[in-house]
C-alpha positions in Angstrom: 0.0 0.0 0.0 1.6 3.7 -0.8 1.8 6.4 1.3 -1.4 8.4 0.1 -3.6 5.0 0.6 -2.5 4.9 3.9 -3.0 8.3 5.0 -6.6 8.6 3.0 -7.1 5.3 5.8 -5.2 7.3 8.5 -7.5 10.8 7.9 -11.1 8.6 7.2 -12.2 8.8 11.0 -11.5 12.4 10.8 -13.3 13.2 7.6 -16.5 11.1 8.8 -16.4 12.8 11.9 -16.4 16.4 10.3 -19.2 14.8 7.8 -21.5 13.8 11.2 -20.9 17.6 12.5 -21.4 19.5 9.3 -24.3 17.3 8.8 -25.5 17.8 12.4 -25.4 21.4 12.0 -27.0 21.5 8.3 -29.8 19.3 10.1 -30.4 22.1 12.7 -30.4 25.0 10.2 -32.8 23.3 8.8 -35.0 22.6 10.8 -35.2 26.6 12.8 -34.7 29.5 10.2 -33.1 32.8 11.1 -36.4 35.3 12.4 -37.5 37.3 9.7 -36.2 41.0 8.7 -35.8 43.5 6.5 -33.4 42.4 3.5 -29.4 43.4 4.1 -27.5 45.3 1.4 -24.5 43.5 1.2 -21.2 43.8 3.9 -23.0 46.9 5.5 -26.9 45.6 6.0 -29.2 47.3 7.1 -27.4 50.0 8.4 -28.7 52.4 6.7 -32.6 52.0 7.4 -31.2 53.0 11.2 -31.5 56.3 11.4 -30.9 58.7 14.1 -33.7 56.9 16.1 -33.2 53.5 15.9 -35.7 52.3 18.4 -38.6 54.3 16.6 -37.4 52.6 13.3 -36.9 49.2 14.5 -40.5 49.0 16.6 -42.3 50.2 12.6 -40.6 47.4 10.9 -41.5 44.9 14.0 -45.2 45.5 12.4 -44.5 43.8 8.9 -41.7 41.2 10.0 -43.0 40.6 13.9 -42.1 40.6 17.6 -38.6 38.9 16.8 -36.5 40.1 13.7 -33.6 39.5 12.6 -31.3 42.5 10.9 -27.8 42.4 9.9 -25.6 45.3 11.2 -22.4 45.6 9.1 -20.9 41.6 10.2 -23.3 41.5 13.5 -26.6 39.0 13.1 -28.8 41.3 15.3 -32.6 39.5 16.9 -34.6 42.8 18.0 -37.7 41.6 20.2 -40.5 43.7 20.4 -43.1 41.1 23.0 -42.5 40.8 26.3 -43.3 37.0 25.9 -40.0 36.5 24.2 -37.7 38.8 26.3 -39.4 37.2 29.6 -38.1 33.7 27.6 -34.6 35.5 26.6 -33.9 37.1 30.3 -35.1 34.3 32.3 -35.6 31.0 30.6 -32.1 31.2 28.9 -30.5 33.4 30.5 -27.5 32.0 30.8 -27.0 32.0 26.9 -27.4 35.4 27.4 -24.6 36.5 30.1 -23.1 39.4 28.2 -24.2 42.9 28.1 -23.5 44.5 24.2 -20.0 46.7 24.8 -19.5 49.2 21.8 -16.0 50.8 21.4 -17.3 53.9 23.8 -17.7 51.8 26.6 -14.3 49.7 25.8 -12.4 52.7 25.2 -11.2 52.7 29.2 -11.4 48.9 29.8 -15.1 50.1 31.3 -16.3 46.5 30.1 -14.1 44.8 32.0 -14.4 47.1 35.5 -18.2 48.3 35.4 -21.3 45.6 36.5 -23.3 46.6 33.6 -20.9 45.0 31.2 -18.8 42.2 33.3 -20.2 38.7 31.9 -22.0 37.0 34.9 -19.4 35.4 37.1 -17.3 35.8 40.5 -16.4 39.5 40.0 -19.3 40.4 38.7 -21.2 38.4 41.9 -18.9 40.3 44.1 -19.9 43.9 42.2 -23.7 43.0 42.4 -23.3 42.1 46.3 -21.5 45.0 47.4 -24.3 47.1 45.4 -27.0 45.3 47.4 -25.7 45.3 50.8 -23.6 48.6 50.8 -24.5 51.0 48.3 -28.6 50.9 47.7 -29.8 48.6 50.7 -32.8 49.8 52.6 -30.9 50.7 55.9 -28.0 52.5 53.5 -30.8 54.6 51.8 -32.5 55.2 55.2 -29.6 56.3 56.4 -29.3 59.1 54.1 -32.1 60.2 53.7 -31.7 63.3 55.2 -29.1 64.4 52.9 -31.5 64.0 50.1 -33.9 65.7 52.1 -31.5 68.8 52.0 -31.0 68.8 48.5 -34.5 68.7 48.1 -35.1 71.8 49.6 -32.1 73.3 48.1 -34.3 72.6 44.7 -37.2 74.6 46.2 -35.3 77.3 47.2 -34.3 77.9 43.9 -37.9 77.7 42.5 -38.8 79.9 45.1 -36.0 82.5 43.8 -37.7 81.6 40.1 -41.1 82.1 40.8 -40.8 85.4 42.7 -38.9 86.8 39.6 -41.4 84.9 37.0 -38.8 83.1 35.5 -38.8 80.4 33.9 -37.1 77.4 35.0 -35.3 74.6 32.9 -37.1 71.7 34.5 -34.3 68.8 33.0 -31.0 71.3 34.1 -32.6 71.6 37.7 -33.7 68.2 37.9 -30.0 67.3 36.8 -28.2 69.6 39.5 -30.7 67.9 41.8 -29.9 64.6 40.8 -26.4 64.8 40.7 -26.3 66.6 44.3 -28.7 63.9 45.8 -26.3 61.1 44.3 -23.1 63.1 45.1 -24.8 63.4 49.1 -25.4 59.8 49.4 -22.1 58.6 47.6 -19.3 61.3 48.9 -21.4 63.8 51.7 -20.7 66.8 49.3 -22.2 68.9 46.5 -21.3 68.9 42.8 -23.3 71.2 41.7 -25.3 74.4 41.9 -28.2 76.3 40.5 -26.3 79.3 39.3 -26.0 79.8 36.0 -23.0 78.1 34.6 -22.0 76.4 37.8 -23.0 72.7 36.6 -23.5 72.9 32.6 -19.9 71.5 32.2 -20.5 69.0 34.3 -24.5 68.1 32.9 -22.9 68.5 29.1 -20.0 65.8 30.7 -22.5 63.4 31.7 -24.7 63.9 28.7 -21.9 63.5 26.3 -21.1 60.4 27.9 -24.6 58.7 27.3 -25.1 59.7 23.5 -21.2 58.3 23.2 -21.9 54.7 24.8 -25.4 54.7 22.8 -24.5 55.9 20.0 -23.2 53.1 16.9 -19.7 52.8 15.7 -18.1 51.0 13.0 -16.0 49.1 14.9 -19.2 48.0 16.6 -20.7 46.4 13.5 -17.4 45.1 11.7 -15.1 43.0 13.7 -12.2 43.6 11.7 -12.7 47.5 12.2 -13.6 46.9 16.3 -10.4 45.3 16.6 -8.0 48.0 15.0 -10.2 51.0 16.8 -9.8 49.5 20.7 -8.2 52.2 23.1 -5.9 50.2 25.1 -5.0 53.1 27.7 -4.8 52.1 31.2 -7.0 51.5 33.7 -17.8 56.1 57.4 -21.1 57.7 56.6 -20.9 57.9 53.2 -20.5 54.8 50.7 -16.6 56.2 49.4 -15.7 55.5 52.8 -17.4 52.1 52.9 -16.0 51.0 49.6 -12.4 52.6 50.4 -13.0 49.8 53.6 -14.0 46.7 51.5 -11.2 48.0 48.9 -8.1 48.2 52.0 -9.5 45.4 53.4 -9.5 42.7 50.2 -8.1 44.6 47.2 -9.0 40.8 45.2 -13.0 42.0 46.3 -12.8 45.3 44.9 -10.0 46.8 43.3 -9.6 50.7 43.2 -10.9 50.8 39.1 -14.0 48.8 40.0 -14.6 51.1 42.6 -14.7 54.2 40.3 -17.0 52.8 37.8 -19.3 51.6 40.8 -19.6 55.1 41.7 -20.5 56.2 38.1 -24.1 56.2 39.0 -26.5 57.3 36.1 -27.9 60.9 37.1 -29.3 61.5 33.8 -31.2 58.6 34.0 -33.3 60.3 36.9 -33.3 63.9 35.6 -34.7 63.1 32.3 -37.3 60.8 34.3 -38.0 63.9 35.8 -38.3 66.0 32.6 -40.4 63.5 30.9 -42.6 63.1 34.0 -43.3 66.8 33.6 -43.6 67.4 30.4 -47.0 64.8 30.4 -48.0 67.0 33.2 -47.9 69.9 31.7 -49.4 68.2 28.6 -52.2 66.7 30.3 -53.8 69.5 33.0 -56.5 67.0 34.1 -53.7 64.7 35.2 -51.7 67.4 36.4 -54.7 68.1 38.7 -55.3 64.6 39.9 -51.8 64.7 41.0 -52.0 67.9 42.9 -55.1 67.2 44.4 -53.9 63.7 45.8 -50.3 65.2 46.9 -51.8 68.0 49.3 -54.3 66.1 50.7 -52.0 63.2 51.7 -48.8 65.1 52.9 -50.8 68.6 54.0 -50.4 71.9 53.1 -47.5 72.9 55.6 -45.5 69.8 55.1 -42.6 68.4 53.1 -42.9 65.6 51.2 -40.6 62.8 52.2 -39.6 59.5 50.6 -42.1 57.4 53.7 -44.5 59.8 51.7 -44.4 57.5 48.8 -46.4 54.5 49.8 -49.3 56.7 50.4 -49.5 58.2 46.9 -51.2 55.3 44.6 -51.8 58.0 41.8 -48.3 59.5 41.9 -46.7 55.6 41.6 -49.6 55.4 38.6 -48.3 58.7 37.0 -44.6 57.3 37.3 -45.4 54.1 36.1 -47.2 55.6 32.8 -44.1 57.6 32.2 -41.7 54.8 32.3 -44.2 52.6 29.9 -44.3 55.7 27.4 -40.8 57.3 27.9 -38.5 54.3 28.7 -35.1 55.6 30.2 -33.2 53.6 27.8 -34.6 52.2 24.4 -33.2 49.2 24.6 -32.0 45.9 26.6 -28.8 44.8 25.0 -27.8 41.4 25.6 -25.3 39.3 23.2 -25.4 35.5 22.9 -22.9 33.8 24.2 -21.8 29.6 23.4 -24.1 27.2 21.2 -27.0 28.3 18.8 -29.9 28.6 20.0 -34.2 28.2 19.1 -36.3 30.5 20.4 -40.2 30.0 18.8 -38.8 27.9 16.0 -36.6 30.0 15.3 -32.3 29.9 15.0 -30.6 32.7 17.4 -26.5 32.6 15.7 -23.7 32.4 18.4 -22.7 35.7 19.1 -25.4 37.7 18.2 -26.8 40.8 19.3 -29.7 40.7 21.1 -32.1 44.1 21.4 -35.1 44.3 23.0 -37.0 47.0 22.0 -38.3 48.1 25.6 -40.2 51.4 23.5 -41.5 49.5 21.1 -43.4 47.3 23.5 -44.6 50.3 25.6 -46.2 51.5 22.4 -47.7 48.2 21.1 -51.4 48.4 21.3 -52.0 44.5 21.7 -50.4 45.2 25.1 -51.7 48.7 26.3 -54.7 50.2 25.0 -54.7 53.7 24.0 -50.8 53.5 23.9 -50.8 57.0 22.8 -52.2 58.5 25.3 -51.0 59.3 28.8 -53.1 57.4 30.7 -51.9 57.2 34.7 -55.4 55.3 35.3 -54.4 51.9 33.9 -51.6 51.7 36.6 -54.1 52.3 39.2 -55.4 48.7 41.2 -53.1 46.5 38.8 -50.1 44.3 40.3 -47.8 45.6 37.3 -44.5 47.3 38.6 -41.1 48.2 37.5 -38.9 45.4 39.4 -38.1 43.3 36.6 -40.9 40.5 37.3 -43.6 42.0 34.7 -41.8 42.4 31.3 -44.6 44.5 29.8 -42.7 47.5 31.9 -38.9 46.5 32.6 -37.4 50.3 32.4 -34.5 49.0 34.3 -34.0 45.4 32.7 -35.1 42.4 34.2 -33.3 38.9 34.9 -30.1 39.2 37.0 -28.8 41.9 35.3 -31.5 44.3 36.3 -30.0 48.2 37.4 -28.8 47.3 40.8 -29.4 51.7 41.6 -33.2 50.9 41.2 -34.2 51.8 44.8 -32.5 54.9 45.5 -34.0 55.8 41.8 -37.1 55.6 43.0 -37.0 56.8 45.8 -35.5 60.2 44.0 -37.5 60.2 41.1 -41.1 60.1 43.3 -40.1 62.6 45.9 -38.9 65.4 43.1 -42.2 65.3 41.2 -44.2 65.3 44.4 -42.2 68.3 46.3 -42.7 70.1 42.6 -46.0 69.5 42.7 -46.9 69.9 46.0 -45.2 73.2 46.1 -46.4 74.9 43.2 -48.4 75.6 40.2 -46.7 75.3 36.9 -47.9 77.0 33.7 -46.3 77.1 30.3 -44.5 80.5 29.1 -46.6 82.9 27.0 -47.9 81.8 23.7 -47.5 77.4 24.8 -50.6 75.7 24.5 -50.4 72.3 26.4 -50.7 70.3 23.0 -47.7 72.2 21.4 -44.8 70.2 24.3 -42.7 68.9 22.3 -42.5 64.8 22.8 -39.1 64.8 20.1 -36.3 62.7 21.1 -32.4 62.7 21.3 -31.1 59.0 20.9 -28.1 57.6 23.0 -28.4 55.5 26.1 -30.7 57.4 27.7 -33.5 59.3 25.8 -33.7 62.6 26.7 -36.1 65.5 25.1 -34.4 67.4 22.0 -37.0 70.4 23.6 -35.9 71.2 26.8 -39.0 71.5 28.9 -39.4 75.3 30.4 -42.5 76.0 32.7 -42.8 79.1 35.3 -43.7 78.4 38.5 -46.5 80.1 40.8 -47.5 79.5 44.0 -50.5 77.7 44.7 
């Protein structure tokens, strides 16, 4: 026998073994197909049909090609989910084919992804993260704790209304509900102020923060073209408030939380609570009747010569309504990102690539109207005697995510994003400027991580 019969018998294992596997995974493409989308122009896809508001262009095509679609973006196969049915199935039935946040080159540029808990796979330092968020920085007795320094921020925010309404001025409702949120965080975090109500005092810093958001939402090349995503990396380097606490567990076990962690720990999102506020206001001042409501229910609770306060909060049903209505119609962020991770994957009979991007449309699905009727209109009413809520359990309203990786700052959120619109309601009586009809807010969008209004939302305030 020659040398080429005997290794044609030597390789014939081999070769029947890569015949079963091909053959395997022929069998399974077969029998799932990719979702359906929108057809791909070739090496860039469907880029292009993007636009500068993705989520609003996405959630139109989910109506011809259904509640999972699949798009191509540049290389990435991306499955955009539009029904809470499947992201309830994504986040909790396979969930640990999902154990990856999506990084883009914004958040890599500082090794982010590999220091923050919002982008560390699931595993032990990402555990260790998630406890020390829990226990130290947003546990019930931490947050009780300081209350009173948000309480004193609170009525630094007052004060300045106060100032605003004696001159009839206007007043910027998402730059003061920004200072606010950044001084309540800075309080609880660090015992000192950021910022100030002045003008100019706190617009580098808001225009900091802001920047930051569009830059980790917005796309990249190197996001959608692994070649490209390689070659454009940055490879630079790396008591009674929680600093104090952290700088503890930090001396203490440097392997538990290393300096670097510790910064991006304390990166909380302020935006994400003074656009809440913005958007929360701007429905208001949109919708007088619910405005009223609000007022009506506010006053009579807490009293006329009182402050609110966060224990307020339980006793407000309509308030928790109106706040729950905002979130449904004004999502913080526009989307869950998830990437899969392993094996493919079926979900409904149908093939999820490895590595895909997963997006779930968290606007879309407040808008659909098989889910919420009337799903243009604000409507705080819906809310009121249902069991739906904003923990992550109920994936018809998951503003924060659901599934392990659901925004571990959720509870001090809350807690800030309730008591600012009560104390602003319950201490005055907003009206548009001159020549604004309620029906003329603008409701226009600026895309990025967060979604805050293009508008900014000015309303003078009067004393009830």
């Amino acid at each position: 026998m020659d040398l080429i019969a005997c290794s044609v018998l030597l390789l014939l294992p081999f070769i029947w073994a890569c015949f079963r596997l091909l053959n395997s995974s022929s069998r399974h493409r077969r029998s799932a197909k990719l979702p359906p989308g929108p057809y791909p122009i070739p090496i860039i896809g469907n880029i292009l049909q993007l636009g500068q508001n993705p989520h609003q262009t996405l959630a139109k095509l989910s109506k011809t090609y259904g509640p999972i679609m699949h798009v191509k973006l540049g290389s990435r196969d991306t499955i955009v989910v539009s029904s809470p049915e499947i992201a309830k199935e994504i986040l909790q039935k396979h969930d640990q084919a999902f154990p990856l946040r999506m990084t883009t080159a914004a958040t890599r540029a500082l090794d982010r992804h590999m220091t923050s808990v919002a982008f560390l796979p699931v595993g032990r330092q990402w555990g260790n993260l998630r406890k020390i968020c829990k226990e130290q920085m947003f546990s019930t007795p931490r947050l009780y704790a300081n209350q009173g320094l948000r309480q004193e921020q609170l009525q630094r925010l007052l004060q300045y209304i106060q100032e605003c309404c004696v001159k009839g001025r206007a007043v910027d409702i998402g730059q003061a509900a920004m200072v606010t949120a950044i001084n309540l965080m800075s309080k609880t975090l660090f015992s000192v102020d950021f910022a100030g109500y002045d003008a100019g005092s706190c617009e580098e810093l808001e225009e900091i923060i802001r920047r930051l958001m569009r830059a980790w939402g917005a796309p990249n090349l190197g996001d959608y073209f692994g070649l490209l995503g390689v070659a454009t990396r940055n490879s630079q380097g790396r008591k009674t408030d929680l600093l104090e606490v952290l700088l503890e567990i930090s001396d203490a076990n440097q392997a538990e939380l290393t300096r670097e962690e510790m910064k991006h720990l304390l990166l909380v999102r302020a935006d994400t609570t003074a656009g809440a506020v913005e958007w929360v206001m701007t429905e208001l001042m949109r919708n007088p009747q619910v405005m009223l409501k609000l007022k009506t229910e506010v006053r009579t609770i807490v009293g006329a010569n009182n402050q609110v306060e966060e224990s307020d909060i339980s006793k407000l049903p309509y308030l928790q309504a109106v706040i729950k209505e905002a979130f449904r119609y004004h999502p913080p962020g526009p989307f869950l990102m998830r990437r899969k991770d392993g094996d493919d994957l079926e979900i409904k009979n149908y093939f999820i690539p490895k590595y895909a991007v997963i997006l779930i449309n968290i606007w879309a699905i407040g808008r659909d109207p098989s889910i919420w009727p009337n799903p243009h209109s604000f409507e705080p009413e819906r809310f009121l005697n249902s069991e739906v809520d904003t923990k992550g359990h109920d994936f018809e309203l998951i503003p924060f995510g659901g599934g392990r990786r659901i925004c571990p700052g959720v509870p001090l959120a809350q807690r800030m994003l309730h008591v600012t619109v009560a104390s602003l309601v319950h201490n005055f009586d907003w009206e548009l400027e001159p020549g604004n009809a309620p029906e003329d807010v603008d409701l226009n969008e600026k895309f990025g991580l967060s979604l805050q209004k293009a508008v900014p939302l000015k309303a003078v305030p009067t004393k009830p």
